[in-house]
C-alpha positions as CSV (number, residue, x, y, z in Angstrom):
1,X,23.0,-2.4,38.2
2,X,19.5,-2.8,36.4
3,X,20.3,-2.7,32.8
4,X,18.4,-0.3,30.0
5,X,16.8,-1.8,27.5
6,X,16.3,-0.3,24.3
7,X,12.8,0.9,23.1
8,X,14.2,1.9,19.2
9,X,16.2,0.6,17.0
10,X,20.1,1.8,16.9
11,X,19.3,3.7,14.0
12,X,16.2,5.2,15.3
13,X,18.4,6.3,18.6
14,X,20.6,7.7,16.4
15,X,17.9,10.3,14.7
16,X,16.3,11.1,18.1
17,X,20.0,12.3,19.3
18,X,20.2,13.9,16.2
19,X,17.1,16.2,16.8
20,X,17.8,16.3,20.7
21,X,21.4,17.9,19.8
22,X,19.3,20.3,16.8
23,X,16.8,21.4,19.8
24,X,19.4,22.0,21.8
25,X,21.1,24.5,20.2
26,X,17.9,26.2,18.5
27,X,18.0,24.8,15.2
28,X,15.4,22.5,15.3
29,X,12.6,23.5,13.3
30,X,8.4,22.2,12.8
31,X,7.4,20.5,9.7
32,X,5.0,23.1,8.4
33,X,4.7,26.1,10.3
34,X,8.7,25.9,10.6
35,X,8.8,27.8,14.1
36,X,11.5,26.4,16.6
37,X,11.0,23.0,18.6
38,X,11.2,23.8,22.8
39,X,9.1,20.8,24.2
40,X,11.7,17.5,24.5
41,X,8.7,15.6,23.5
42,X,8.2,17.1,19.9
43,X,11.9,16.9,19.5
44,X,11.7,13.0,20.3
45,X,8.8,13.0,18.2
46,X,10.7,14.7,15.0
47,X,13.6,12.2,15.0
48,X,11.1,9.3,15.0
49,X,9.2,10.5,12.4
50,X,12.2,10.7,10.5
51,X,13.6,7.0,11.5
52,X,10.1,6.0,10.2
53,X,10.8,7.2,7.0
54,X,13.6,5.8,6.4
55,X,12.4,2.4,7.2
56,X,14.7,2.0,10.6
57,X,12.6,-0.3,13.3
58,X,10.2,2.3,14.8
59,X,7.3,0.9,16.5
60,X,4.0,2.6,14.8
61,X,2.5,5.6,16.3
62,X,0.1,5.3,19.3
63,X,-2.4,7.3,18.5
64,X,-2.4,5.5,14.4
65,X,-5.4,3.7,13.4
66,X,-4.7,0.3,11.7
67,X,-5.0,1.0,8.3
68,X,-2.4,3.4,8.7
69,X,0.6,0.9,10.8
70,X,-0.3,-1.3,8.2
71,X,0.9,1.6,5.4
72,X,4.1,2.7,7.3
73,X,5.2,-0.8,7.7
74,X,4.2,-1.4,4.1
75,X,7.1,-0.4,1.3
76,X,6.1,2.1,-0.8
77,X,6.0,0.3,-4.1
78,X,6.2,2.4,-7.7
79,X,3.3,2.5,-10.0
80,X,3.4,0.9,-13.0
81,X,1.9,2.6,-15.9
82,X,-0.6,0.9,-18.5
83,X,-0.2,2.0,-22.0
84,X,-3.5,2.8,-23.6
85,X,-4.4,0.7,-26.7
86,X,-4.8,3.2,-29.3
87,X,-7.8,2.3,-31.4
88,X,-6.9,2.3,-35.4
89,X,-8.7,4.8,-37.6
90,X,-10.1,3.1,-41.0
């Protein structure tokens, strides 16, 4: 028996069976025009979109130019604020 090797990470298959279940029943939704998910592919799409964002080992979109794998596999890191010098009136 040939044995299935796994594309995504464990957490990543975890989200996709997430959203498969969601679709499933009807209550998966679109991210912005919020209308319900029927294709299997979107659905697949959904829960790696959502792996990606929370860092689980997703390879980078197909169709993603460079610049952009390069940002997703990036961490976002917080901006640090510089404090104007406040000049002294005489």
């Amino acid at each position: 028996m040939a044995r299935k090797t796994r594309k995504y990470s464990k957490g990543a298959s975890k989200k996709v069976g997430r959203a498969m279940k969601k679709r499933k029943a009807g209550t998966l939704k679109s991210g912005r025009s919020g209308r319900k998910v029927k294709s299997r592919k979107q659905a697949i799409a959904i829960g790696l979109s959502e792996a990606r964002r929370e860092g689980k080992k997703v390879p980078p979109k197909k169709g993603a130019k460079k610049s952009t794998k390069k940002r997703s596999t990036k961490k976002s890191k917080k901006k640090t604020s510089k404090k104007r010098k406040s000049k002294k009136k005489s």
